[in-house]
TORLOZA-841448 format. One record per residue (C-alpha): x, y, z. Coordinates in pm, whole numbers. Example, Ala and Ser with C-alpha at 12.3 -4.5 7.8 and 13.67 -1.06 7.14 Angstrom:
% TORLOZA-841448
x,y,z
1230,-450,780
1367,-106,714
***
This chain:
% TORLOZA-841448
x,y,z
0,0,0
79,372,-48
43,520,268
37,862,376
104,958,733
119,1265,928
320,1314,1267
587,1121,1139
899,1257,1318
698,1259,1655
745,968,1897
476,753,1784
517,849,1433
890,732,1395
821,371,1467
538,355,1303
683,462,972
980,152,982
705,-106,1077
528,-1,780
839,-45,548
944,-300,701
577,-497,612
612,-349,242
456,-73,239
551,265,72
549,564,292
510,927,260
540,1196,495
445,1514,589
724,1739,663
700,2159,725
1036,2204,756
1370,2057,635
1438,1904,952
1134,1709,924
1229,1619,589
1554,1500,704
1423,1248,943
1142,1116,734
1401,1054,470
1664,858,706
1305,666,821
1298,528,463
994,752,349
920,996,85
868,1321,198
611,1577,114
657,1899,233
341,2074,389
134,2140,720
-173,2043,864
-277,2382,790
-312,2308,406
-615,2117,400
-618,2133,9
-292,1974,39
-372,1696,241
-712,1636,113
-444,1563,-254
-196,1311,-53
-503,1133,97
-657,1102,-229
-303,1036,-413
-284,735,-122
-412,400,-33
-469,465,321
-351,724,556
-244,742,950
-273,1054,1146
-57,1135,1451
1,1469,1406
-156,1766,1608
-32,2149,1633
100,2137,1948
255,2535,1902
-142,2604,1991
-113,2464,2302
42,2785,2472
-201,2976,2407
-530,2815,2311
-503,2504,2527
-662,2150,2405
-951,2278,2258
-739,2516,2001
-545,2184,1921
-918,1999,1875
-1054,2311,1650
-751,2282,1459
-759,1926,1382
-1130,1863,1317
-1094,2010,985
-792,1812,886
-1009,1482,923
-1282,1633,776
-1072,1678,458
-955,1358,490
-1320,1225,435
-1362,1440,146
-1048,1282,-33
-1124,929,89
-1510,916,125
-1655,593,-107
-1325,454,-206
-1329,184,112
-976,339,173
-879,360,520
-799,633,757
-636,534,1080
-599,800,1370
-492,837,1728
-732,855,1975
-716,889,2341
-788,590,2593
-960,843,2840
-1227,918,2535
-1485,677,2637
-1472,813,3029
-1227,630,3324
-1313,368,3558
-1541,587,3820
-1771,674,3484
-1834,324,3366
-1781,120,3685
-1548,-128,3495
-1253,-136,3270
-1314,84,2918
-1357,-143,2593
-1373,-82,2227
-1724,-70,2208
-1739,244,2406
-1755,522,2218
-1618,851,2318
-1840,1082,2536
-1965,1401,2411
-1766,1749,2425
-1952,2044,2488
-1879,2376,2653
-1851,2246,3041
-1577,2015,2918
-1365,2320,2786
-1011,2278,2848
-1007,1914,2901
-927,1627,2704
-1217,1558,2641
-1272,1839,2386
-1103,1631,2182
-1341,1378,2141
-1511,1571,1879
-1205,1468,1639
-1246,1092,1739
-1602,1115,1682
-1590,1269,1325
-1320,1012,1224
-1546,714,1338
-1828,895,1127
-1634,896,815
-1744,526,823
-2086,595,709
-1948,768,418
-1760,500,293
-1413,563,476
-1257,265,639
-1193,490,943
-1069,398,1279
-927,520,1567
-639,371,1769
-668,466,2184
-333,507,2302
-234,444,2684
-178,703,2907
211,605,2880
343,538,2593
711,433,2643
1052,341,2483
1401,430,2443
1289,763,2267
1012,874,2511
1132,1259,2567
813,1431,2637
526,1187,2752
391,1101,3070
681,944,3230
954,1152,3155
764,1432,3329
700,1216,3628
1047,1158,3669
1144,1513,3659
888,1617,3926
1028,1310,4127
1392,1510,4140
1277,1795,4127
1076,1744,4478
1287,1479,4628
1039,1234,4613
798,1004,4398
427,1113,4453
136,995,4422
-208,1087,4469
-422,975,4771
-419,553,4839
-252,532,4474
-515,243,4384
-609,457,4064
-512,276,3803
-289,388,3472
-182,183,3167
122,212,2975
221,38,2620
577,1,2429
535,261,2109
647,-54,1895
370,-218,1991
136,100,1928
302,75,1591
237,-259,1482
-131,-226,1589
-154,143,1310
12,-123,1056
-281,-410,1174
-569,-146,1165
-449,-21,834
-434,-305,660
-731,-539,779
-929,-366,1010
-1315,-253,962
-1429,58,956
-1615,253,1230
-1397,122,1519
-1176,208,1810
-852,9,1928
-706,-51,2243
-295,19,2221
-304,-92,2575
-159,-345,2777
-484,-510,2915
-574,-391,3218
-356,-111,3443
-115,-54,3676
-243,112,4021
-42,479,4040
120,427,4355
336,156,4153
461,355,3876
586,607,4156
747,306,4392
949,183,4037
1072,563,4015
1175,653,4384
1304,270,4358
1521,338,4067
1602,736,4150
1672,639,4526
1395,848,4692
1099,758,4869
739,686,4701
488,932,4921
116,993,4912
32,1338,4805
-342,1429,4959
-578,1406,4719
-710,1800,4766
-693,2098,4542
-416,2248,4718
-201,1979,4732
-222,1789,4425
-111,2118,4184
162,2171,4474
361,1864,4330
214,1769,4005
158,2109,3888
-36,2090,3501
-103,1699,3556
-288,1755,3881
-651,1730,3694
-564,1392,3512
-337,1209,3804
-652,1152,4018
-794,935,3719
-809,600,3697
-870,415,3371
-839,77,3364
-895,-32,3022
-947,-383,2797
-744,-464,2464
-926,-827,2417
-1149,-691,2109
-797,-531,1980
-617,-887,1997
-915,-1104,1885
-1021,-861,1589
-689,-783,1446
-448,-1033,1583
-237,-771,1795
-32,-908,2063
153,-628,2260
533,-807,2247
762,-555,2399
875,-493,2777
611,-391,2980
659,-65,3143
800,-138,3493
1037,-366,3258
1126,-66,3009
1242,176,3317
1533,-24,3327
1623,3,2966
1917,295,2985
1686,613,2844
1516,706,3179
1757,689,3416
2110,706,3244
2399,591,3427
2597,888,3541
***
């Protein structure tokens, strides 16, 4: 297949490109600058230069494709517009990707969130892929879940003939490359404070996923999957907070502590994550695995903290 993918240089983006090559596909990316173009190129794609600004442009590469994955967002509007800038922005990109793609049966693979469908205390039991995500609206301003809107319009494109899907990434997403996700952060606030919090009893429950894995599920969903569906890139289940922070003081020498779970405290020592650390979302990937075949094959993340990138030797 011809594929076209967006986000290509980001962290998710750069394995997924190799595991499509390395299947057989041909791969082009978008790239707005020649740095971008650079590392697409020593990825093994072609590059086309652009921006998710030019939806006349990418309506031409989805239509010049055989399928397309999205993993790009404008994260320069976070600053100042927040989540729901990044949302507004993005909504029109898929909408031009239906335009391109609508009636061909070609699919359209993007990445979703695995808080869209609510957390544990809204459904009472781990999230599946028959949940679909909950409705935006003005009261959920500023949270993630303005984003849903995108998810929402990309599992609609199914109705118009778009084999369009959307794969739920874990809250932490991890490898030897993971700069800016969850877990780097958590780290830093761990030296930074001289300990490894967590919030309340802990018991809230997280899940985590290798990127490659995330990867090979794009490539699954891509080439066999249905259309009108979510997938789980998680590994089944969760992993209770308090854990993840024990495995960090563990590794960083410092003690795990409870940080009260109040409005005072909580932005005290997780500062911008205090609103999502509280959360617990224990979610399901059985659909994922029986549907498309996906078996999540890389160390798990208490495994991967040990692999060299999160805590270099000094």
């Amino acid at each position: 297949m011809r594929v076209f993918v967006t986000g290509g240089t980001g962290h998710s983006g750069s394995y997924i490109i190799p595991e499509l090559i390395a299947a057989g596909h041909e791969v082009t990316g978008l790239a707005r600058s020649d740095t971008a173009a650079a590392a697409l190129s020593a990825l093994g794609a072609k590059v086309r230069r652009g921006d998710l600004q030019d939806l006349d442009g990418l309506k031409e590469a989805a239509a010049d494709s055989d399928g397309v994955i999205h993993v790009a967002h404008r994260q320069e509007l976070l600053p100042s517009g927040g989540i729901d800038a990044v949302a507004a922005a993005e909504l029109p990109v898929m909408l031009a990707y239906g335009e391109a793609l609508a009636g061909t049966g070609k699919p359209l693979v993007a990445a979703g969130s695995i808080g869209s469908p609510g957390n544990g205390r809204n459904l009472g039991r781990p999230a599946t892929e028959e949940d679909p995500a909950l409705p935006g609206g003005d009261e959920h301003k500023g949270t993630l879940r303005a984003r849903n809107v995108v998810e929402t319009a990309v599992i609609g494109l199914a109705e118009r003939g778009v084999r369009s899907s959307i794969v739920r990434i874990a809250n932490i997403a991890h490898s030897t490359t993971d700069s800016a996700g969850f877990l780097p952060t958590l780290i830093a606030v761990a030296k930074e404070k001289g300990f490894a919090g967590y919030p309340g009893d802990g018991a809230n429950l997280w899940n985590a996923v290798h990127v490659r894995d995330v990867a090979s599920l794009f490539r699954l969903a891509l080439e066999t999957g249905p259309a009108g569906r979510y997938w789980h890139a998680v590994e089944n289940g969760g992993i209770p907070f308090r854990e993840i922070a024990e495995a960090i003081g563990t590794r960083l020498g410092l003690p795990a502590v409870s940080v009260p779970a109040d409005e005072l405290m909580l932005p005290g020592y997780f500062g911008f994550l205090a609103s999502v650390v509280t959360l617990d979302f224990p979610a399901s990937n059985l659909i994922t695995r029986r549907t498309l075949g996906w078996e999540p094959a890389q160390p798990s993340l208490l495994a991967d903290l040990d692999n060299g990138h999160y805590f270099p030797a000094s």
